[in-house]
N, C-alpha and C positions, 0 to 999 in steps of 0.2 A: 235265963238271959245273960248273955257275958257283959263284961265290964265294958263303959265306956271309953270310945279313943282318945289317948291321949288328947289333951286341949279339948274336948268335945265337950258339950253339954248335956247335963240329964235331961232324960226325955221331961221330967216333972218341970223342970225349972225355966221358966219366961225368957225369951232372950232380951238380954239387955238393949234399952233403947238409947240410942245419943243423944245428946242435948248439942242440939247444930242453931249456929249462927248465921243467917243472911243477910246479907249488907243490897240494899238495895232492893224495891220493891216494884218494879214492872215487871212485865211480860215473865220474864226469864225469872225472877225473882219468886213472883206468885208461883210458877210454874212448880219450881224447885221445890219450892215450902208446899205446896199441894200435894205432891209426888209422895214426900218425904211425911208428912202426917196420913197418907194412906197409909203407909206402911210402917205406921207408930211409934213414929221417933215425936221427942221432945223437940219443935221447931219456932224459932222468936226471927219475925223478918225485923229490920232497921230503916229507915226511909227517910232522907233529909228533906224531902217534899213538905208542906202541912197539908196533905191531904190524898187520893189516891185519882187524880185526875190525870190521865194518859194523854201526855204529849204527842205532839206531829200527828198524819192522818190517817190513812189507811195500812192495812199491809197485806201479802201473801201467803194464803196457806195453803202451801202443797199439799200433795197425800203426804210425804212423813212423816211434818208437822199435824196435820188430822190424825193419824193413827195413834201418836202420844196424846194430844189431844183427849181421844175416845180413853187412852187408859187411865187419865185421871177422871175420866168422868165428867168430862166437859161439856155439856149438851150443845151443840155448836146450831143446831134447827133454824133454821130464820133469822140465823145473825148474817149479813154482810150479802154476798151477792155470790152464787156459783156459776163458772166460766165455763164456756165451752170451748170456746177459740181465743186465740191470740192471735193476730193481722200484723205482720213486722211489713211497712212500705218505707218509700224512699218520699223525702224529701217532695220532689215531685211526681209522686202517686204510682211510680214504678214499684210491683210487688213486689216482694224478697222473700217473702215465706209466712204458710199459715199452718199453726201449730195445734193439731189438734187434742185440746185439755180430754174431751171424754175418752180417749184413745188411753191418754195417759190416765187414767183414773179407773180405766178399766183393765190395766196391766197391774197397777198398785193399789189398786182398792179403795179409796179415797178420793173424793170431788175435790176441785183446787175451786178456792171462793176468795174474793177481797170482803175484809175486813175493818171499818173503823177501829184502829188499835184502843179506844175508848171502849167499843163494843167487846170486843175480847179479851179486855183486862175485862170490865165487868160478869163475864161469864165466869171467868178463870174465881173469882170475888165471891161464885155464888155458894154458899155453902161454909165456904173459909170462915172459921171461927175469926171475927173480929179485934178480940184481944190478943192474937199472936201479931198483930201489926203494930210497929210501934214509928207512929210518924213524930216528924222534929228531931229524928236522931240523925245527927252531921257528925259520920263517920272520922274522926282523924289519923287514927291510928290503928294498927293489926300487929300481931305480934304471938307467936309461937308463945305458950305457956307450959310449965310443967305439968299441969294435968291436957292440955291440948291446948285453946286458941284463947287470945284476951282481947276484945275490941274497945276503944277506947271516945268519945265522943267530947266534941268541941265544947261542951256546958261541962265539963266535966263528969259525968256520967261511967262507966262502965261494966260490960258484959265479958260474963267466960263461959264456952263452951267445950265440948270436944273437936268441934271444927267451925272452921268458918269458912262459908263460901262468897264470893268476891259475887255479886250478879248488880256490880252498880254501873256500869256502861263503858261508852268509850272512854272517859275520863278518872276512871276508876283508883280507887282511894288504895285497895285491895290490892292491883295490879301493881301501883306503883310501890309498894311495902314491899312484894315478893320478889321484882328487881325485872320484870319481864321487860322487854324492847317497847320503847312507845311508838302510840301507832304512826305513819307515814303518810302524807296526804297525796293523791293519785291523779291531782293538776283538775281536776274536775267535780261541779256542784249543781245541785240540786234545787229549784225555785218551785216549794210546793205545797199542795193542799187538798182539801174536798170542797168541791165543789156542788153547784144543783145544775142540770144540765139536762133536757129534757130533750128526746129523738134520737137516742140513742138505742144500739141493740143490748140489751141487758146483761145479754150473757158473751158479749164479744167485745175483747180488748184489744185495745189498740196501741202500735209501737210505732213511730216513725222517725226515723232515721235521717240525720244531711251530713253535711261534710265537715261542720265546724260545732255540732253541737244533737242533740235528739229530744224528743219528749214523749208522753205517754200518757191515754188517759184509759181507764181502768175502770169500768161498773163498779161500786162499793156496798149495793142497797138502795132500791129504791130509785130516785130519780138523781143519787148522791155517785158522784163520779171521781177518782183520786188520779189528780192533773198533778204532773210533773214536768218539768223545763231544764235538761241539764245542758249547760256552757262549764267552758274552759275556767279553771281558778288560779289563783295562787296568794300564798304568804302578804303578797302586797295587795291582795285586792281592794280596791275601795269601792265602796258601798255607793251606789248614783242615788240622786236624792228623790228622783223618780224612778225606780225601776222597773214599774209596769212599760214604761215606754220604750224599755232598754229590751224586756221580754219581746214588747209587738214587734219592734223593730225586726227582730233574728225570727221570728215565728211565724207573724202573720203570712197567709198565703200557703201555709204547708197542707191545709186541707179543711174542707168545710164546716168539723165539727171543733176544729182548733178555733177558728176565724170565730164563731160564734162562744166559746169560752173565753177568749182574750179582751169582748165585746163586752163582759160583765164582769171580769177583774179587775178587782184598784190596786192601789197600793199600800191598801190596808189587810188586804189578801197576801201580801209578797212579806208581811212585817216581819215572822219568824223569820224568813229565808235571808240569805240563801243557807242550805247542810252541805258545806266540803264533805266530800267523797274520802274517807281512811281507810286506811287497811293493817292490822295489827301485825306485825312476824307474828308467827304464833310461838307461844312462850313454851320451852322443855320442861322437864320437868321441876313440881313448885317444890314445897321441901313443909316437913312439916305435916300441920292440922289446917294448913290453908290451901285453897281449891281455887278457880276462876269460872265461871258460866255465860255464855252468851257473849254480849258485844264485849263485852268484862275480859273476856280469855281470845276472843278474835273478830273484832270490827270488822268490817267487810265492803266494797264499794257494793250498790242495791243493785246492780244490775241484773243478777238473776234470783231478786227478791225474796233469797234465803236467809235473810239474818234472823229473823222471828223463827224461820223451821231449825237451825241451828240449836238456837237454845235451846228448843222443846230437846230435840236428839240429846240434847249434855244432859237436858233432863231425865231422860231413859234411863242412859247408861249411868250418869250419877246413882239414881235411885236403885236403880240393879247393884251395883255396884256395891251402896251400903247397906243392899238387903241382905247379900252374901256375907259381908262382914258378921251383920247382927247375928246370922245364922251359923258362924263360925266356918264357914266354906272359902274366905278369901285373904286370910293371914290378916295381921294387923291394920289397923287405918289408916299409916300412913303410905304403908306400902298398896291398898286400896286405892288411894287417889292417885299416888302415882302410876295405876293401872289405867283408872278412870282417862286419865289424862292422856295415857298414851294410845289410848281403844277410839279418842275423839280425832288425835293429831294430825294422822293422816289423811281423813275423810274432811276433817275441817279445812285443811292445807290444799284439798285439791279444790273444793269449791271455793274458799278465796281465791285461788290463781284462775280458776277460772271467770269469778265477778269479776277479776282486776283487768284481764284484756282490753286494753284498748281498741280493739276493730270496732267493739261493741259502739263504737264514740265515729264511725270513718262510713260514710257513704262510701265512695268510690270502693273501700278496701274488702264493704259486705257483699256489692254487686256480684261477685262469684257465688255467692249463695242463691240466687234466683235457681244456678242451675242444678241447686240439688230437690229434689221429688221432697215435699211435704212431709211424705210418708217417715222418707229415710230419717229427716228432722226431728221430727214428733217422736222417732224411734232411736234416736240419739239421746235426746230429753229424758226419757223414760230411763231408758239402762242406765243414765248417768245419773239420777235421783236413785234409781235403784242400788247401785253400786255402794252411793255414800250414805244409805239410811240404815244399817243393821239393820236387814231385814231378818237375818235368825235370829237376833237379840228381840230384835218385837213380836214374832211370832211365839217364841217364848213365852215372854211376859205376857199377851193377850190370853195362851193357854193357863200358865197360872191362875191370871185374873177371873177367867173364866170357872177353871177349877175351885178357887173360894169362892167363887158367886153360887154357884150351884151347891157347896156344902153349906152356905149360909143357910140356903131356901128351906 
């Protein structure tokens, strides 16, 4: 046997594992730390929360969100509600387009299902060694270290790793250290929640559309429904002291199963609300042992309900990413993430511009849309989730995963 390649590893010898830092413990977060302990790195999440309870209500999970998903091991079975259609109408009951989910699920492999983001943090939960989470930790500080990264905490407290990835949201501690653009708000906000709502088709969502404003209710599970109300925002907004009334006002009337939602919300329903709509620049490249993930590296307005599938994607290619490292296939770490970062940029970049359109928000401006075929739609959708998922990147890794499953047996 000849000598090995320069920089390469003996075949005898374990490859070194990282000791990684995550700031921030939702969706995106768990994700990352899950990913990253499959593939046996040393992994400590951070979480200023006291406890692991998932804010706001439902969410979206496309196929490439599901296919990440499947390669952590997520058993996703009888969580949340899977879709078949989506129903986009106007305001006054004129259709605009129905999108067919099983069409796209059978191009991409994957069901699109809403989810209680409660329910799929707790999936994400299941298995995850509990002492890697460390709640009460209020992140202040980040900072490049001579052996990699130092995170620093408002009690005084601090952690070193070889890196640290930023997965604590739009508000992000992370972000703001490494000097990225803050995000921009897009004049528009969100009044929302789950609701119980009972006659409805379980597996058909609904979007409807007017000229000053839209909303959307969504199957979640069961007889649980994720209602949405977006109106115009800005900087000066002031908060009405009733704002159920402000909702029925702009609402009631748009259609039968609204009128009967609007009929059992208070304003004890409306308390979170309203979420202004942002949208991050996306940041170039970070510098360093520091990384960003999810809302963390590019907040998004929800319009085409990718922000939860985003993160899972940062989660692939992260994880790929630092497998290669560990393996000696992809030169140093830092030059790593700066790969990582630049394999997300583009794909992330075109789906924010595309959630940021405003027509999305314009009755009159969608009516052109009536006159495109369904078909063409649904097959617009598709190649355009296709396009931005690394589909060779995940078939990859599924062969991998698959290859050590079957040498485990």
């Amino acid at each position: 046997m000849g000598p090995n390649r320069p920089g390469s590893r003996p075949l005898d010898q374990p490859a070194p594992k990282l000791r990684i830092l995550v700031v921030g413990a939702g969706v995106g977060g768990i994700s990352i730390a899950r990913g990253l302990l499959r593939d046996g790195h040393d992994v400590t999440v951070f979480e200023r929360r006291s406890n692991m309870q998932a804010g706001g209500g439902a969410v979206t999970i496309w196929s490439n969100g599901a296919t990440v998903l499947g390669q952590l091991g997520v058993d996703m079975d009888g969580a949340g509600q899977c879709l078949s259609t989506v129903r986009v109408v106007t305001s006054t009951g004129r259709p605009l387009s129905t999108l067919d989910l099983t069409a796209i699920e059978d191009r991409l492999g994957e069901p699109i299902r809403m989810v209680p983001r409660q329910v799929l943090l707790e999936r994400l939960l299941e298995g995850f060694p509990a002492e890697r989470i460390r709640c009460r930790s209020h992140a202040v500080a980040v900072a490049n270290s001579r052996n990699g990264a130092r995170v620093e905490f408002e009690d005084g407290r601090w952690a070193e790793g070889d890196l640290v990835i930023g997965a604590d949201g739009l508000n992000s501690v992370v972000r703001n250290i490494v000097g990225a653009p803050h995000a921009e708000p897009t004049g528009w906000c969100s009044w929302q929640g789950l609701a119980t709502l009972d006659g409805l088709d379980r597996r058909v969502a609904m979007v409807v559309i007017g000229d000053h404003g839209n909303l959307g209710l969504w199957p979640a599970g069961g007889s649980d429904v994720q209602w949405w109300f977006d109106l115009p925002w800005s900087a000066d907004f002031v908060r009405p002291g009733r704002p159920i009334e402000m909702i029925r006002s702009n609402f009631t009337g748009w259609s039968e199963p609204v009128d009967r939602l609007l009929a059992t919300l208070t304003d004890d329903d409306l308390a979170r609300s309203p979420y202004p709509h942002f949208r991050h620049p996306i940041p170039g490249p970070g510098h360093g042992a520091l990384t960003l993930l999810g809302d963390a590296a590019h907040t998004m307005p929800p319009t085409l309900a990718q922000g939860t599938n985003q993160a899972l994607l940062d989660t692939m290619v992260l994880c790929k990413t630092l497998s290669d490292v560990r393996n000696g296939t992809n030169g140093n770490l830092s030059t790593a993430l700066r790969r990582y970062e630049k394999a997300r940029r583009r794909r992330v970049a075109a789906v924010s511009r595309v959630a940021s359109l405003q027509v999305a928000h314009g009755e009159a401006v969608l009516r052109p849309a009536a006159m495109v075929s369904d078909r063409l739609m649904t097959w617009v959708l598709a190649r355009f989730l296709q396009s931005v998922s690394h589909r060779r990147m995940a078939a990859e890794i599924n062969r991998e995963l698959a290859a050590a499953t079957s040498c485990g047996q």
